[in-house]
C-alpha positions as MATLAB code, in Angstrom:
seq = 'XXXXXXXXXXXXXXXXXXXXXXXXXXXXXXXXXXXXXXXXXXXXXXXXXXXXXXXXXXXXXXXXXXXXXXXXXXXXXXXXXXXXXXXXXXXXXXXXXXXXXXXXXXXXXXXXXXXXXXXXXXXXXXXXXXXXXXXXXXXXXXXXXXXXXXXXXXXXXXXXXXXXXXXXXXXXXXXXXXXXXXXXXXXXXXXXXXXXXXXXXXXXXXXXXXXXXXXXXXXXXXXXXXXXXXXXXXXXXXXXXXXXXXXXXXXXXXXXXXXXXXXXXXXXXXXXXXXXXXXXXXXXXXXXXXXXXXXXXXXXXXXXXXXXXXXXXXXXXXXXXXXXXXXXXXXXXXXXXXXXXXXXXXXXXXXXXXXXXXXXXXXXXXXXXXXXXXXXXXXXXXXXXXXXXXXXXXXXXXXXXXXXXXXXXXXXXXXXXXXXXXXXXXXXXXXXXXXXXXXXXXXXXXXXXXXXXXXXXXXXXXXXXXXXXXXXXXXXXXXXXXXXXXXXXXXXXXXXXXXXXXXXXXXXXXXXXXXXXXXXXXXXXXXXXXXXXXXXXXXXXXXXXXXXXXXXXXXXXXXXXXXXXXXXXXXXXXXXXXXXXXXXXXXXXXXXXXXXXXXXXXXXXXXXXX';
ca = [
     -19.588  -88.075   99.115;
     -16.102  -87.578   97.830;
     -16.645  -89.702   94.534;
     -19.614  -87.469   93.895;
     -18.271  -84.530   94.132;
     -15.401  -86.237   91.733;
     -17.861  -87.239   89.375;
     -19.908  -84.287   89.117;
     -16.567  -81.644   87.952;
     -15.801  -84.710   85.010;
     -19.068  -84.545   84.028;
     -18.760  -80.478   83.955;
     -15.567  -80.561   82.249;
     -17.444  -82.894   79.786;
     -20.414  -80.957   79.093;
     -18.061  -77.576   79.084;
     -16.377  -78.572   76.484;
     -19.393  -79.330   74.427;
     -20.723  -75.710   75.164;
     -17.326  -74.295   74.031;
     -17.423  -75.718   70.524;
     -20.898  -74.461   69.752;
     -20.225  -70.946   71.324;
     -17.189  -70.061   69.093;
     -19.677  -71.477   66.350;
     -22.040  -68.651   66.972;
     -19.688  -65.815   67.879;
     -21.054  -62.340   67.208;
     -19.254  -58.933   67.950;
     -19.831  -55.602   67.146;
     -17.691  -52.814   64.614;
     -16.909  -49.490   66.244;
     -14.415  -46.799   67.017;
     -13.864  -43.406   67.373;
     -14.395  -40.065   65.263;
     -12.182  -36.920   65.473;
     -12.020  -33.688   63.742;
     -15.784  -33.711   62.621;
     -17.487  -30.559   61.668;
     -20.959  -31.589   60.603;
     -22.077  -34.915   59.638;
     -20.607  -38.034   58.441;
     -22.163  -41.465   57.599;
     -19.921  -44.570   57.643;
     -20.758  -47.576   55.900;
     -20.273  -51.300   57.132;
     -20.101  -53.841   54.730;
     -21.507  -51.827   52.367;
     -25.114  -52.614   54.250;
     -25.095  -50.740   57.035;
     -24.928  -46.892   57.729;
     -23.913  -44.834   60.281;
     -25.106  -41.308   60.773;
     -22.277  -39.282   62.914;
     -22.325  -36.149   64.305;
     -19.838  -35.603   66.838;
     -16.754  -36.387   67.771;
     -16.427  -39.725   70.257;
     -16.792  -43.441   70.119;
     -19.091  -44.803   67.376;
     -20.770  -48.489   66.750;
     -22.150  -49.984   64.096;
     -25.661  -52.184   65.521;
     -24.647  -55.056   63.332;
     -22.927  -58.236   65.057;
     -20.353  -59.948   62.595;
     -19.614  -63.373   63.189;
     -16.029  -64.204   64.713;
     -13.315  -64.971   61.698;
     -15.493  -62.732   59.295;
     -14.652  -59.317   57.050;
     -14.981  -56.459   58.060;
     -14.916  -53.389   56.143;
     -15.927  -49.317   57.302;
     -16.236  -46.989   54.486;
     -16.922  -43.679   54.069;
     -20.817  -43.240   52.757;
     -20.829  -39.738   52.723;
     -18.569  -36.859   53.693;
     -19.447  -33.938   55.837;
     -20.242  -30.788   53.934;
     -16.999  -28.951   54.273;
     -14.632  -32.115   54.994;
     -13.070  -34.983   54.036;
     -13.123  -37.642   56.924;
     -10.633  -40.809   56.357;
     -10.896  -44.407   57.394;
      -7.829  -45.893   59.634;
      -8.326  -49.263   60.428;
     -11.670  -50.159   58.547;
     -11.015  -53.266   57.017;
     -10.027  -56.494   58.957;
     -11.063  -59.921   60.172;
     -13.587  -60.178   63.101;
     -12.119  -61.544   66.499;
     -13.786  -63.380   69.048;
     -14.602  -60.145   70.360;
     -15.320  -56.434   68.946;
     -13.517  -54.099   67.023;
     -13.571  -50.896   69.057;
     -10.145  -49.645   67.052;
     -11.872  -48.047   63.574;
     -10.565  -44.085   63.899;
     -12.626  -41.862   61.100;
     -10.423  -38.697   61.196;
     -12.691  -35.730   59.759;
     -10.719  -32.572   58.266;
     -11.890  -29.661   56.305;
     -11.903  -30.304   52.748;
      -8.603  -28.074   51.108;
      -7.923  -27.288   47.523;
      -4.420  -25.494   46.438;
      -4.169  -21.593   45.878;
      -2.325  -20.293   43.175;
      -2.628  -18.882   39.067;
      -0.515  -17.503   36.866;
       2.878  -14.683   36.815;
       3.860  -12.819   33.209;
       5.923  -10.006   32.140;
       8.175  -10.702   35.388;
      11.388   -9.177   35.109;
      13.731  -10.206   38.284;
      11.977  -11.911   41.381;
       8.691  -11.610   43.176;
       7.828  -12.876   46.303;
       3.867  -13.346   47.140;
       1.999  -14.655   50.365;
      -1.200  -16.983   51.540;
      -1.352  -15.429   54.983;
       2.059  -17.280   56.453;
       2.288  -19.205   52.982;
       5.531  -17.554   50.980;
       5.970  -18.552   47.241;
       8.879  -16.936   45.147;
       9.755  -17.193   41.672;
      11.419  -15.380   38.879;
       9.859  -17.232   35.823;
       6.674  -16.034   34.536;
       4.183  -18.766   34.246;
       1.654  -21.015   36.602;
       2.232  -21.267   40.589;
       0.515  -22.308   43.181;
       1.023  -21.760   46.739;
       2.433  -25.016   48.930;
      -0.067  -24.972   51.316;
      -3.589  -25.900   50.352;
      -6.916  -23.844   51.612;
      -9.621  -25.354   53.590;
     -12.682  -25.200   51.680;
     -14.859  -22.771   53.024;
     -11.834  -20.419   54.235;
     -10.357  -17.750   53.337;
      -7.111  -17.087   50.949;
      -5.954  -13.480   49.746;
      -3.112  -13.580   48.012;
      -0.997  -10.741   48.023;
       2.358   -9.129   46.496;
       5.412   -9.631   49.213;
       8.373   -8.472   47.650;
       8.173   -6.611   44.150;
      10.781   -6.880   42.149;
      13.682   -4.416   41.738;
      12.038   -2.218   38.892;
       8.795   -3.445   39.217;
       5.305   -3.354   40.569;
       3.225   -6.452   40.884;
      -0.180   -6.084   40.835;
      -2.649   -9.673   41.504;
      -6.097   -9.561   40.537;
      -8.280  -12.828   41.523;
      -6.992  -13.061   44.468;
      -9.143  -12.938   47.156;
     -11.890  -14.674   48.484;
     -13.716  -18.117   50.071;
     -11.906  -21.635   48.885;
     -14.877  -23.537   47.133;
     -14.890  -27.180   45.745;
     -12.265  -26.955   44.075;
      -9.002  -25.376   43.308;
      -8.068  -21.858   42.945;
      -6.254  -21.330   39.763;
      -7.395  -18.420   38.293;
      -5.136  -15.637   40.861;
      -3.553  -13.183   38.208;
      -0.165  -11.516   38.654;
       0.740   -9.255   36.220;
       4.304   -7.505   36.840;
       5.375   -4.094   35.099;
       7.979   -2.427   34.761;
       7.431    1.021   37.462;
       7.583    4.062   35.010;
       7.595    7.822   36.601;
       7.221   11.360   35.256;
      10.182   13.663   34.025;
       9.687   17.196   34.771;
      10.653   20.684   36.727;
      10.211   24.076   36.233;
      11.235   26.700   33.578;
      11.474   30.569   34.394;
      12.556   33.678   32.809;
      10.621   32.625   29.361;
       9.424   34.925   27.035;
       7.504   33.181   24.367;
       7.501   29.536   23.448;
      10.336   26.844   24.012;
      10.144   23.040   22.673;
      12.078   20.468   25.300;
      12.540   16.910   24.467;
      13.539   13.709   26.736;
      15.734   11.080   25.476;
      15.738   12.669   21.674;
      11.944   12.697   21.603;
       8.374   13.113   23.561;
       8.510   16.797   22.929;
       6.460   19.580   24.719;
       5.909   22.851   24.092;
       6.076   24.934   26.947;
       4.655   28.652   26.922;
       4.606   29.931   30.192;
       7.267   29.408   33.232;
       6.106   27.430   35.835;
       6.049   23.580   36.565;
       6.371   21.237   33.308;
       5.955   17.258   32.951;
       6.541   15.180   30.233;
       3.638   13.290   28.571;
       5.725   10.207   28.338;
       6.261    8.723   32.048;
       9.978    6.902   32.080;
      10.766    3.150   33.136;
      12.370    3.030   36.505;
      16.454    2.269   35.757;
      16.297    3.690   32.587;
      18.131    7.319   31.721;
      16.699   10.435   31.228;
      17.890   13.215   29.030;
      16.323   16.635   28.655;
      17.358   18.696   26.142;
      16.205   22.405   24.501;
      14.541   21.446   20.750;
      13.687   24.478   19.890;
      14.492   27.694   21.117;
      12.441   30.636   21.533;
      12.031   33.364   19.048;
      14.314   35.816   20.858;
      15.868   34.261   23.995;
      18.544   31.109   25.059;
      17.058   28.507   27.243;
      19.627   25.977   29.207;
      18.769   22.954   31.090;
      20.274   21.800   34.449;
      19.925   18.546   36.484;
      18.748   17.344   32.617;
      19.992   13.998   32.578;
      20.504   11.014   35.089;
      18.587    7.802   35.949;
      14.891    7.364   36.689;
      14.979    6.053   40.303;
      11.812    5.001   42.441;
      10.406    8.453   42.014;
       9.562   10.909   39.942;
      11.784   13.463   38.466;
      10.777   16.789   39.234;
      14.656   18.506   39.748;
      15.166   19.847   35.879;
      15.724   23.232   35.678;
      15.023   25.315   32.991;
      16.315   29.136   32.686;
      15.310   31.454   29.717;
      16.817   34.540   29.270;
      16.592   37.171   26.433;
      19.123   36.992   23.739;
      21.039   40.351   23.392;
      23.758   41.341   20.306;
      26.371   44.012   20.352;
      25.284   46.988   18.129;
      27.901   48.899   15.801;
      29.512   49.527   13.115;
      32.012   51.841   11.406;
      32.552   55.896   11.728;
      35.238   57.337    8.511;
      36.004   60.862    8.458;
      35.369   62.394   11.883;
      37.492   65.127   12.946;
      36.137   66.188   16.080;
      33.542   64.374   18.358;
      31.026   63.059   17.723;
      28.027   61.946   19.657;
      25.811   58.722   18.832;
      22.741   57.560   20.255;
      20.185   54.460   19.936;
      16.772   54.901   20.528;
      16.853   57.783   22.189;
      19.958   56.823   24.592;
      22.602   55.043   25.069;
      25.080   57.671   24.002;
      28.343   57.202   22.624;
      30.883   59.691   22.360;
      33.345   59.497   19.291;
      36.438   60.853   18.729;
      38.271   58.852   15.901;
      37.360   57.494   12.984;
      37.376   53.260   13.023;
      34.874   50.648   14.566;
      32.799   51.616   17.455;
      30.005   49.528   19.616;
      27.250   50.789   21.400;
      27.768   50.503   25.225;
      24.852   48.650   26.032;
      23.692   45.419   23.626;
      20.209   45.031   21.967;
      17.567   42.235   22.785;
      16.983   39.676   19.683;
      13.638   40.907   18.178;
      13.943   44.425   19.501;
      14.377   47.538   17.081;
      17.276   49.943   17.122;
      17.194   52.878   15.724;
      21.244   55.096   15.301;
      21.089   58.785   14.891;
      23.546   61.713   15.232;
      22.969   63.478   19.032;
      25.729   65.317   18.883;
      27.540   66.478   15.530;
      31.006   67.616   15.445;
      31.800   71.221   15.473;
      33.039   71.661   12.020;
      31.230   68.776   10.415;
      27.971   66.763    9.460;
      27.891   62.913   10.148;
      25.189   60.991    8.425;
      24.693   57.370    9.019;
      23.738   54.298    6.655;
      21.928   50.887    7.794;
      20.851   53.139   10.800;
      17.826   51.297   11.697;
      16.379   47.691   12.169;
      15.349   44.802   13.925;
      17.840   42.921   16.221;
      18.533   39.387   14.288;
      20.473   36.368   15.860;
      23.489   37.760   15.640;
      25.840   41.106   15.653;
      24.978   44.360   13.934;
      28.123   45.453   12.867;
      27.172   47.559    9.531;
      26.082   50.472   10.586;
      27.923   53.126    8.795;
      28.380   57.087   10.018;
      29.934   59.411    7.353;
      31.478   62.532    8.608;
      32.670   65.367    6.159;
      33.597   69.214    6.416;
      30.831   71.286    6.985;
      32.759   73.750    4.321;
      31.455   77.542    4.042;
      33.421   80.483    3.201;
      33.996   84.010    4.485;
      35.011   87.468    3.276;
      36.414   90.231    5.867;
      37.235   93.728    5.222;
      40.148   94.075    2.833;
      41.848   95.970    4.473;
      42.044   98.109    8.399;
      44.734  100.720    9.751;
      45.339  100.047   13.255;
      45.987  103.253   15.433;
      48.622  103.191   18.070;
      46.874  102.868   21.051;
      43.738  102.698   19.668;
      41.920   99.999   18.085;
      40.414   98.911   14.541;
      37.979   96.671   13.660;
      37.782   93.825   10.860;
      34.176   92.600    9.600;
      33.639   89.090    9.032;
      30.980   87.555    6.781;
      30.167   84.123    6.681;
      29.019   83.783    2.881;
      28.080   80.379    2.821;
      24.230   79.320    2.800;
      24.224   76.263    4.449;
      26.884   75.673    7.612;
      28.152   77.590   10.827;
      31.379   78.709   10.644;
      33.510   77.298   13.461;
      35.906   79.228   16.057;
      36.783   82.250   13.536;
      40.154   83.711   14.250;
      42.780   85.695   12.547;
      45.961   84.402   12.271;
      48.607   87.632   13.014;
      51.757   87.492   11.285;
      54.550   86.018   13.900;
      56.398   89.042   14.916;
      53.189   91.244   15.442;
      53.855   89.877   19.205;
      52.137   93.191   20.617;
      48.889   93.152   18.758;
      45.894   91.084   20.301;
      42.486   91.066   19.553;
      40.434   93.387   21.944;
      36.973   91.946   21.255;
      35.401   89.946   19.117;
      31.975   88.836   18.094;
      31.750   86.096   16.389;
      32.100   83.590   18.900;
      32.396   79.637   18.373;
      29.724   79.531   15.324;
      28.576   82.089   13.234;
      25.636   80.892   11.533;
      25.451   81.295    7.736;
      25.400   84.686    6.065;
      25.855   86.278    9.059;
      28.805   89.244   10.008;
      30.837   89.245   12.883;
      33.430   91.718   14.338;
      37.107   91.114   14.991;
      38.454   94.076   16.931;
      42.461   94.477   17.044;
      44.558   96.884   19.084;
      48.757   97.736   19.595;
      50.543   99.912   21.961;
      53.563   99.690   19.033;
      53.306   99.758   15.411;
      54.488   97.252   12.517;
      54.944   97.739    8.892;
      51.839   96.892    6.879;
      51.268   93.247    5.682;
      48.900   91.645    3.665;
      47.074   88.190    2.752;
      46.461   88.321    6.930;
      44.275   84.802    6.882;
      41.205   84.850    8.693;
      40.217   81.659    9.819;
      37.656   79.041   10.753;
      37.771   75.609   11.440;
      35.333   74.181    9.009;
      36.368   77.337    6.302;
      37.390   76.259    2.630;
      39.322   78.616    2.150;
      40.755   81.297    4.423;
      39.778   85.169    3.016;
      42.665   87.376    3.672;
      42.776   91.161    5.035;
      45.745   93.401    5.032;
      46.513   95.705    7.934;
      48.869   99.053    8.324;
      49.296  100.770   11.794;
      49.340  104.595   11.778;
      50.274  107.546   14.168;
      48.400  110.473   14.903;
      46.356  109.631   11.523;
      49.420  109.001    9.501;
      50.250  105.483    7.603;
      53.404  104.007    9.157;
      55.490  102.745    6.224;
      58.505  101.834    8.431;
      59.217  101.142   11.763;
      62.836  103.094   12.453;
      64.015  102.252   15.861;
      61.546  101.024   19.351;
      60.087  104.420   19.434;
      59.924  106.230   15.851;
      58.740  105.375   12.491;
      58.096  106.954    9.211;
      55.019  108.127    8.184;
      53.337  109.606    4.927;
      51.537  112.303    4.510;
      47.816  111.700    3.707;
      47.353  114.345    1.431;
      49.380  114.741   -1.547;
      51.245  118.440   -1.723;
      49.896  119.477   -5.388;
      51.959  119.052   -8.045;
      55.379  120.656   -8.662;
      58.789  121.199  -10.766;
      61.614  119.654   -9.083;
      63.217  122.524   -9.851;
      63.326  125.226  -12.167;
      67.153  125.281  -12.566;
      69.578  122.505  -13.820;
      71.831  123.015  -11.270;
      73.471  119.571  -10.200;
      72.223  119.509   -6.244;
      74.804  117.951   -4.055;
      74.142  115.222   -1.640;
      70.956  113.493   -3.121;
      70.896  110.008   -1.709;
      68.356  107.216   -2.876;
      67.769  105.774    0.116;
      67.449  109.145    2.570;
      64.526  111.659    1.550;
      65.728  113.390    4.688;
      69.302  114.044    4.500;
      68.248  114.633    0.449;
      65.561  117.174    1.548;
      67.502  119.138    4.101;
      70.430  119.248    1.627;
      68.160  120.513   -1.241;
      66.211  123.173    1.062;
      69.651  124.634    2.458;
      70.899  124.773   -1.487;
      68.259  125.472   -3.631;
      65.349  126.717   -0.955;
      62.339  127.732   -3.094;
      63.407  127.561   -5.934;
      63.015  123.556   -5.921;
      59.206  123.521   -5.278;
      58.429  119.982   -4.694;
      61.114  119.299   -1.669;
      60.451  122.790   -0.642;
      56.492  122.373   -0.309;
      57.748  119.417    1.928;
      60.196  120.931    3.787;
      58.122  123.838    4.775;
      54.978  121.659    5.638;
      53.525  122.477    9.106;
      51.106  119.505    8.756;
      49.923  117.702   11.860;
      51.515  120.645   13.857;
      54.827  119.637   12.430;
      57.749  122.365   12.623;
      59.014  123.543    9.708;
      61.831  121.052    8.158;
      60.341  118.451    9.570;
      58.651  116.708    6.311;
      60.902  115.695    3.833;
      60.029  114.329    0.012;
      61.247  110.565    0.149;
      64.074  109.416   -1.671;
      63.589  107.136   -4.841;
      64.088  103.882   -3.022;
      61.527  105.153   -0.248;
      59.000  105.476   -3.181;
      59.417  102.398   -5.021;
      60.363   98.601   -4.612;
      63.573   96.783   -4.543;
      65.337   97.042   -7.813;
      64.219   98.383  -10.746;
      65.636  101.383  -12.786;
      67.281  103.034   -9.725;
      68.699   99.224   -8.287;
      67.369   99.690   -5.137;
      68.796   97.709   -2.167;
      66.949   95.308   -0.279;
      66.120   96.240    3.172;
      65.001   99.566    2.724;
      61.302  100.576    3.755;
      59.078  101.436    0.852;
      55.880  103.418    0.412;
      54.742  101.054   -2.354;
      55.988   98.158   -1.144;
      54.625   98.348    2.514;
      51.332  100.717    1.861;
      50.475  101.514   -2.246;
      50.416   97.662   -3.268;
      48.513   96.653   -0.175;
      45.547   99.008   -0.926;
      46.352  101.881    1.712;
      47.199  105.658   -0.103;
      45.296  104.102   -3.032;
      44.767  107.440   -4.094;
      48.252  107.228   -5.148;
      47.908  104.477   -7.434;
      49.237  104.772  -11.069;
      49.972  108.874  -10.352;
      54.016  109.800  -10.013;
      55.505  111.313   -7.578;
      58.684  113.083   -7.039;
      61.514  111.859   -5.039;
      64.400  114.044   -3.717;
      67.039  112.145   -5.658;
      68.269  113.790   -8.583;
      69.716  111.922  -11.729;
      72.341  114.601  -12.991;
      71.478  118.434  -13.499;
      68.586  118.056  -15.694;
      66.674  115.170  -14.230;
      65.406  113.791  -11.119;
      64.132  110.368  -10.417;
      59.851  110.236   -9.934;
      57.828  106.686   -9.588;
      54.859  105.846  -11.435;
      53.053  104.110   -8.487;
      51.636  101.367  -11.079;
      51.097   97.287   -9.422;
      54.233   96.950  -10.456;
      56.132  100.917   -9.992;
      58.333  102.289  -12.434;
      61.074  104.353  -11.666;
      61.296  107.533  -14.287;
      63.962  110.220  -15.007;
      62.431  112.845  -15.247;
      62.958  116.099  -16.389;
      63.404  118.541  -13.379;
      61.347  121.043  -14.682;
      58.041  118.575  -15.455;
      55.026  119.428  -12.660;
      54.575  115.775  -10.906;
      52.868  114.965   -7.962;
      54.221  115.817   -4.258;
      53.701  113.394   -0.827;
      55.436  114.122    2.402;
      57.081  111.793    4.510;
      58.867  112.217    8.186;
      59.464  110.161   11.229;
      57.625  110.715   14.012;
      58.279  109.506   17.991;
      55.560  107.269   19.482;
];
């Protein structure tokens, strides 16, 4: 039983070893593995004879057996739509048993992003979604990070670059079969607008940036340039042109374009204005000036003058005489005009003498206590005359004028009135001047006082004087006899008289009709025929002294008793027994010796109390 049992495991070892050889002879296994990542279908290709058809993700087998110790070899036969699957561990040698270790890793199918960068000026940085890429060379690029077919890329500006904008066209959209190389960035350089406002303009002004891109600006308001400026670079803005008639200036003109516009320059207009003047010669007074209608200027010298208030450029002005001076006419040159760029300094204003004459009674007796009056003509044609006076001699301290009517101007040929008064006498005078300021020449009056209607022909003491008779006393012999009179001064008619009378009484006719003359209620031996020296002037034929009061000299030659002119007249000095002195009462008197008995004229003098 034992040996049988020994026996029959030999033989099984035996015949087990036979079956072993054959079966590794025959061997057959199968090819599989696993798929990942797959998004569609795949087929896989053994051999090159068989395919696979895969759709999802998992284990996989081919359904042909290979034979132990042969190739094997799993390829891709086609790729999913959208992906790319890969092979890892496809090719080998077959065991005695199967392959279960093939992986076919499926992934979408990616292609790289990018394009091309010019006029770059610094750096840019652009993005994939989380991809970054920056450069700062113009040129190709392309992002680091591929793009899944079939997804999405938009590639956009990051960072621009300092004084730049980036802008990328093509680059958006769905990756296809291939790569995107077509994304466009074009950099430039950011540019912005110059401007501001201008105000106050009247008319047009030109303004330029940088020396040029002028614009002409015609109303106030908000301005721009046409020219936009490159971020970085400076700005200037400057006045071209002015306007006709004003001064524009610029503020906040100039700086550096930043990442803005300018909008900050200020432009103020205002209207140019220009002293007006010019030159006055001649003035002697005031005068008054005005421009167009106002603006008065008073003037009192002659010299440069300028109008208080200046004149807009472009504006007219117009000088003319408001006010002329009282005793003159000022014309003015270059009086009108239109306001230039500059100054008016030529306008000219002439003044002269508004000259006219005058003529004034020649000549006016002035009673004591009473009054006389003086007319005054203003002869000239064409001018006023000015503030008429009379000029009294210096020691006439008690005579004034009482009224008068000629007042500051007396307008051409006119008359006027000067009214004079005295409580005391004064000798005569003549050549008086009556004045005016703007007269050529003064006319001249000449003025005695009298005393109860008598001429005054010397002032004696405070309260007498000597007076002449107004009438004359007829003609008369001095005497009739040649007896030599004693006593016969040449300076006292009085003393002469009274000594004559008391001598000779009647029978000397001519100091007797004197001496017994009851004019003006006189008492008898109160008139008295003048002595020579009383009659005449100083020197002569009878050497009279200065200082003694003389009919001619203080009444005759000045007009008054001109009914005495160029007659003689006796005078109670005697020249020796047969003669007596007489004046001729000529311009210039001449004393005569004449003989006592010849009939000459008679005029009374005496003093008389006031």
């Amino acid at each position: 039983m034992r040996l049988s049992k020994v026996w029959t495991a030999v033989a099984a070892l035996a015949l087990g070893g036979c079956v072993d050889s054959d079966k590794e002879a025959s061997f057959e296994a199968g090819v599989g593995g696993t798929v990942t990542g797959l998004s569609g279908e795949v087929t896989l290709i053994l051999n090159g004879s068989e395919s696979l058809r895969v759709s999802t993700n998992g284990s996989f087998n081919f359904a042909t057996r290979l034979p132990a110790e042969t190739s094997y070899v799993v390829t891709i036969g086609s790729q999913p739509a959208n992906q790319v699957c890969a092979v890892l561990g496809g090719t080998g040698t077959m065991p005695y048993a199967s392959i279960n270790s093939v992986v076919v890793s499926c992934a979408g199918r990616s292609h790289a992003v990018g394009g091309n960068i010019s006029a770059l000026v610094g750096s840019v940085t652009l993005g994939n979604g989380s991809d970054i890429y920056t450069t700062s060379t113009d040129g190709p690029f392309s992002f680091a990070t591929p793009v899944t077919e079939g997804a999405a890329y938009a590639v956009s500006v990051q960072t621009h670059p300092d004084i730049q904008t980036c802008s990328v066209s093509n680059g958006a959209g769905t990756m296809g079969t291939s790569a995107v190389e077509n994304v466009a960035v074009v950099c430039s350089t950011n540019t912005f607008v110059i401007g501001g406002t201008v105000s106050g303009l009247a008319g047009d002004v030109v303004l330029q940036n940088n020396s040029g891109d002028p614009i002409t600006i015609s109303g106030n308001g908000a301005f721009e340039f046409p020219a936009a400026v490159a971020q970085g670079s400076p700005y200037a803005v400057m006045v071209q042109t002015q306007p006709a008639t004003q001064t524009c200036s610029v503020s906040q003109g100039a700086g550096t374009v930043g990442s803005g516009d300018v909008s900050n320059v200020v432009v103020v207009c205002s209207t140019n204005y220009f002293n007006l003047g010019g030159t006055v010669s001649g003035l002697n007074g005031t005068v008054v000036l005005q421009n167009n209608g106002g603006d008065n200027l008073a003037i009192t010298s002659s010299g440069a003058f300028t109008f208080p208030s200046p004149v807009a450029q472009g504006s007219n002005y117009s000088v003319t005489v408001l006010t002329q001076p009282a005793t003159q006419t000022c014309t003015v040159s270059n009086d009108s005009g239109m306001m230039d760029m500059s100054d008016v300094a030529n306008v000219g204003v002439s003044c002269a003498d508004n000259a006219t004459t005058l003529s004034v009674t020649a000549r006016a007796v002035i009673p004591v206590d009473g009054t006389a009056s003086l007319t005054v003509t203003n002869t000239g044609a064409s001018y006023s005359a000015q503030n008429i006076a009379i000029n009294l001699p210096a020691g006439w301290t008690d005579v004034s004028v009482v009224s008068s009517t000629c007042g500051p101007s007396l307008p051409p040929l006119a008359a006027c009135t000067l009214t004079l008064g005295s409580p005391v006498p004064y000798v005569a005078q003549g050549g008086i001047e009556i004045t005016g300021d703007n007269v050529s020449s003064s006319a001249t009056t000449a003025i005695a006082f009298s005393i109860d209607g008598y001429l005054v022909f010397s002032v004696d003491s405070p309260t007498s004087a000597s007076v002449i008779d107004g009438a004359n006393m007829g003609s008369w012999s001095w005497s009739g006899t040649t007896l030599l009179v004693s006593g016969t001064d040449p300076i006292d008619g009085a003393g002469n008289t009274a000594s004559i009378a008391a001598q000779l009484g009647n029978l000397a006719p001519a100091a007797d009709a004197c001496d017994t003359s009851t004019a003006g209620g006189a008492s008898v031996g109160t008139w008295y025929l003048p002595a020579v020296c009383q009659l005449t002037d100083v020197g002569g034929l009878a050497n009279c002294p200065a200082g003694v009061p003389s009919i001619h000299t203080n009444l005759v030659r000045l007009g008054f008793r001109s009914e005495m002119a160029n007659f003689s007249y006796w005078s109670s000095t005697q020249y020796g027994p047969d003669h007596a002195w007489s004046v001729l009462m000529s311009a210039d008197p001449t004393e005569l010796l004449t003989a006592k008995f010849t009939a000459t004229g008679v005029r009374c003098a005496r003093s008389i109390d006031y």
